[in-house]
N, C-alpha and C positions, 0 to 999 in steps of 0.2 A: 357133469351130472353125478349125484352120488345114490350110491343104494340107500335101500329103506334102513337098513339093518343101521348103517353108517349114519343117517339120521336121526336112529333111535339114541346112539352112544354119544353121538355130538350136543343133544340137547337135551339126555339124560331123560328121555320122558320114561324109563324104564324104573324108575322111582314113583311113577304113576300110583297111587294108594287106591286105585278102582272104588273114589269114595262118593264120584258123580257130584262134586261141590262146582267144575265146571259147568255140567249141561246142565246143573239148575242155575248158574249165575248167567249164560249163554242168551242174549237178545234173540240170537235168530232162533236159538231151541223153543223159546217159549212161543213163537210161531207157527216156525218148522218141530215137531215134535220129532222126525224122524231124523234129526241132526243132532248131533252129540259127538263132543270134544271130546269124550272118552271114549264112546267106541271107535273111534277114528285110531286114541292112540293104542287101544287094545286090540284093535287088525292088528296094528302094526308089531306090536312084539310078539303076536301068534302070527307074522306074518302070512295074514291074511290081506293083507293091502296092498294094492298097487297104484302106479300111479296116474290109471285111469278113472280112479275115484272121481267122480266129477262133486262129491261134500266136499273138498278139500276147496271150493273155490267157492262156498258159502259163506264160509268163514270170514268173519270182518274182519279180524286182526285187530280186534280192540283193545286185549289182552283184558278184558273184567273177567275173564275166568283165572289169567294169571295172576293179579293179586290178590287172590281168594284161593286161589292152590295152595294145599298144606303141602306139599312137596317142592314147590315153590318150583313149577317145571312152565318153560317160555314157550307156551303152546302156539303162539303167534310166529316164534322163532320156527319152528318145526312146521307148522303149513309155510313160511315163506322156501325153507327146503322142500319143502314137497310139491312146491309149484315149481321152482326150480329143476327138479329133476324133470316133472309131467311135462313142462316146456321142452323140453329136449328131446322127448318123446312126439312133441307133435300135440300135444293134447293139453287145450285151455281153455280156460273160465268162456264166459257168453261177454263177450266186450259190449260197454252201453253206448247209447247212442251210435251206433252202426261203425265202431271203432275210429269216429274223427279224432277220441283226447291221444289213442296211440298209435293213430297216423301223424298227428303233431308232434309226439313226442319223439316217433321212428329220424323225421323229416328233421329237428333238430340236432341230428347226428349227424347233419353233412353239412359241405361247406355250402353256407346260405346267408345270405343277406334280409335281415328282419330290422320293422321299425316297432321298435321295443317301446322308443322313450316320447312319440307324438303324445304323449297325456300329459306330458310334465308341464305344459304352458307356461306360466308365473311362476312354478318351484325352482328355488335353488338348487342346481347342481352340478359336477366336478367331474371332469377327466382322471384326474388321478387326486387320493388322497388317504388321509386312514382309516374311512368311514367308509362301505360299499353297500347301496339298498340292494338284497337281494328280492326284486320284484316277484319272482314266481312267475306264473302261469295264468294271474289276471289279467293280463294284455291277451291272448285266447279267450280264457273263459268269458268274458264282456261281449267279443264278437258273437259266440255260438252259443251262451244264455241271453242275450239282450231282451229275449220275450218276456222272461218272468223276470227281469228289472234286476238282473244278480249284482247290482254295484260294483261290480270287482275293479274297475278305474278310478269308479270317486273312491276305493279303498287307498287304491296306490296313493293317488294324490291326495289323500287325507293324511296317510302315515309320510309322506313328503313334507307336509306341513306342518306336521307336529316336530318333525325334526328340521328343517328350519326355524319353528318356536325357538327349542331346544338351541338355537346356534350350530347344530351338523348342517354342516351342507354337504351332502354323500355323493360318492361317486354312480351313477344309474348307466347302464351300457346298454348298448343295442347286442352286443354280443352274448351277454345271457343265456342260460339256453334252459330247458326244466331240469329241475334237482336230480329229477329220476327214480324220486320214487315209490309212483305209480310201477316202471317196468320193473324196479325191483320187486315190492312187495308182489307181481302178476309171474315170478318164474325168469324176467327177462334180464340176467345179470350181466350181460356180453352189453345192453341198451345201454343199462345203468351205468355202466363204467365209461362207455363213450361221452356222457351226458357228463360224469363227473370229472371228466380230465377235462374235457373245455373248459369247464365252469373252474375249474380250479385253474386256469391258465389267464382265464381272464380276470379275475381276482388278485390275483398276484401281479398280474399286468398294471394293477390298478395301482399297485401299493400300499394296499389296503391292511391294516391290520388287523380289522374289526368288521365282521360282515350283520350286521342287523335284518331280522328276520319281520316280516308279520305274516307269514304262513308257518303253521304250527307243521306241519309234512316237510316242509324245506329246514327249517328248523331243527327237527328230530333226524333228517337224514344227514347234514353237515355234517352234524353233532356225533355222532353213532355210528353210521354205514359207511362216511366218506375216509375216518381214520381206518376203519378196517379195510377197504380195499384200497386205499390210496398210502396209507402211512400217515406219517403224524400232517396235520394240517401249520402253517407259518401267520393263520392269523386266528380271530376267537369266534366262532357262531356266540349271535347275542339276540334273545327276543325281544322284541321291541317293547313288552311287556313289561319283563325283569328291568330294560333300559327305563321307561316311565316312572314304573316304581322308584328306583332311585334319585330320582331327577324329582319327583314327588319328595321326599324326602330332605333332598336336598334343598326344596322351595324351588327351585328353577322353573317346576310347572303350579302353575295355578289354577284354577276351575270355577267356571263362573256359574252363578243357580243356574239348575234347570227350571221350567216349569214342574211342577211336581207330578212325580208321575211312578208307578210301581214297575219294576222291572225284573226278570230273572236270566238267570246266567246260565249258558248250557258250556259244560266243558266239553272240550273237542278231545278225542282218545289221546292222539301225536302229542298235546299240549300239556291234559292231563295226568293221563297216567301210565305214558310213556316218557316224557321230558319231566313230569311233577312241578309244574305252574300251574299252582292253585291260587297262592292268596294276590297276586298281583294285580289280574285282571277285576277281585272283587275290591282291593284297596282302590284302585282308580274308580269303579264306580262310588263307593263310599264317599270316594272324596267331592264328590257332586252334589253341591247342596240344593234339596228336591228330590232327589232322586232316591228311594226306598228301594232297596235289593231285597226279595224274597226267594229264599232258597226253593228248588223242586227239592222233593221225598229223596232223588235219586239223585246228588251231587257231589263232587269233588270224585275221590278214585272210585264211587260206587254209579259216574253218570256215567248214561247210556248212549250208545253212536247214534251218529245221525241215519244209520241205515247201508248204509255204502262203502265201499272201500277201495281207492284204485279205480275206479268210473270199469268196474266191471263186477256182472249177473245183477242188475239193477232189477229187482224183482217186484211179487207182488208183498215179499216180506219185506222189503226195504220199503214200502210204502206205509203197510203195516206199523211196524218202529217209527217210523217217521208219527204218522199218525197218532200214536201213542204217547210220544212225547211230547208234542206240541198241547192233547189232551191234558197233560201232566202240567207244563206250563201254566195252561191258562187256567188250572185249578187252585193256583197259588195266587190268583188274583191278579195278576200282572198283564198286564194289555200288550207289553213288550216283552221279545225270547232276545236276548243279546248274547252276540256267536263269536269268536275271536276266528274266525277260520272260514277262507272263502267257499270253502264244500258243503260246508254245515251250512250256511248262507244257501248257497245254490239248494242242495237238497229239502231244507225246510220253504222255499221262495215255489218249488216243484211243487211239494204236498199244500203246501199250500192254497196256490193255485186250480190246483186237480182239484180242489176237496171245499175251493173256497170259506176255509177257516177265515173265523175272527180273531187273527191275531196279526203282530206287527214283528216284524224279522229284522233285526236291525247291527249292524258292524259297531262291533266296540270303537274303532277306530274311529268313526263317522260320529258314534257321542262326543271321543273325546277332543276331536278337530273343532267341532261347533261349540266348545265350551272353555275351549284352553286360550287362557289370557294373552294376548301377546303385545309386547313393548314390553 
């Protein structure tokens, strides 16, 4: 656990220009108007903060206030300390859904036997090799979203099949366990590093050189989080995105019509404008003849979260955002929202449902499985 003070100097928020460019760019501020990234960081270098604050777990960690900081200060960095520290203390965010995603996550820290890979059916796949799917947390989420229809199996086995198209046949393990991070970004970094030494053991086990992603959160933490607590990594986080792209490119994939139909693209933050996968996932739709892409007003580093962050304080502003965005979609004309990211999926499939919208929620992967040529 570190002080406030050791906070403030580790991530320089003390260059703060008190210019409020965050809590006007801030999703939840324009909700919550009593929320503000600034005065969070202004307690703190009048050390007037502590870290009982219970605004610090408001915070999406989307970072649209950071690339809008003229001081260019990682306000998402400094609440992931400050949950860090408040964890240590005893005192944390509202867990959603009555904490089943971080009693899964907790439970993945021991030695346990799970059937990870009962979805593969027909797909190709490999004990050991230099390809490894990193599934994620969709084998979960399927079970305990099933009601509002969250796909996250036909995702798996869709991104299985696209890379089967492709000629990978990857290594998929039962051993697996979640990236971690959920307990990161919530304070829990003693979780987070149990969660990342397995998963880097069975990776390595695998003799993988190449671990391909289609969760943008698993993705972003390999990538980022895993070399700073773990050291340098011995193989490459790849999004399965970037990997398409190329392979696009290359002609390897191909795209057969859609029926015609208008669609818009929501970036997910992780994928975004923390990893910066922007033109990929819009090249693959492009590349579907039929298929008309219309931007929302609010996209690439200026688009908005899905509402939630870390499956904790799932509020009535996370419904709000939610809300708003789908509003914002279907003002573009687009009968379909297309998500690269199982949460955005799940959280808009939620408001959805609560609110019975006319709209359609659909997995980029799930387009591009139904459309890509094979032979």
């Amino acid at each position: 656990m570190t002080a406030i003070d050791e906070l403030v100097n580790t991530t320089k928020t003390y260059y703060c220009l008190d210019c409020g460019v965050c809590t006007g760019s801030c999703p939840v501020s324009r909700v919550f108007p009593d929320f503000s990234p600034r005065q969070i960081i202004e307690r703190s270098l009048y050390e007037l903060e502590d870290f009982s604050d219970e605004t610090i777990w408001n915070c999406l960690t989307c970072a649209q206030c950071s690339v809008r900081c003229p001081a260019d200060i990682n306000f998402p960095e400094f609440i992931r300390l400050m949950r860090d520290g408040a964890h240590g203390l005893g005192f944390d965010g509202m867990p959603a859904h009555n904490g089943m995603l971080q009693t899964i996550m907790a439970i993945q820290t021991k030695d346990i036997k799970q059937n990870r890979t009962s979805w593969i059916e027909d797909g190709k796949t490999k004990e050991t090799g230099d390809v490894f799917y990193f599934v994620g947390c969709k084998p979960y989420f399927n079970v305990i979203f099933e009601n509002i229809d969250a796909g996250s199996i036909q995702g798996a086995q869709n991104v299985l099949k696209i890379l089967n198209t492709c000629g990978v046949e990857p290594v998929v393990s039962n051993n697996e366990r979640c990236c971690g991070h959920d307990a990161l970004w919530n304070g829990n970094e003693d979780t987070f590093k149990q969660l990342a030494r397995l998963n880097v053991e069975v990776i390595r086990a695998s003799g993988a050189k190449q671990v391909i992603f289609s969760c943008p959160e698993g993705y972003h933490t390999f990538k980022e989080y895993y070399p700073k607590f773990l050291g340098e990594l011995d193989f490459e986080p790849v999004h399965i995105l970037d990997f398409l792209a190329a392979k696009l490119d290359e002609g390897v994939v191909q795209l057969e019509e859609s029926d015609e139909k208008i669609v818009t693209y929501h970036d997910p933050c992780r994928l975004g404008r923390l990893a910066g996968v922007y033109d990929a996932p819009r090249k693959l739709l492009e590349a579907i003849p039929g298929i008309e892409l219309k931007e929302m007003p609010r996209s690439r580093e200026n688009g908005v979260c899905c509402g939630t962050s870390g499956w904790m304080n799932c509020s009535s502003c996370s419904k709000e955002i939610q809300m708003q965005r789908l509003k914002e979609a279907k003002e573009t004309g687009a009968g379909t929202v297309v998500t690269a990211c199982p949460k955005c999926q799940i959280h808009f499939r939620c408001a959805k449902q609560a609110y019975n919208l006319d709209i359609e929620i659909t997995d980029l992967f799930d387009i591009v499985a139904e459309r890509i040529k094979t032979g």
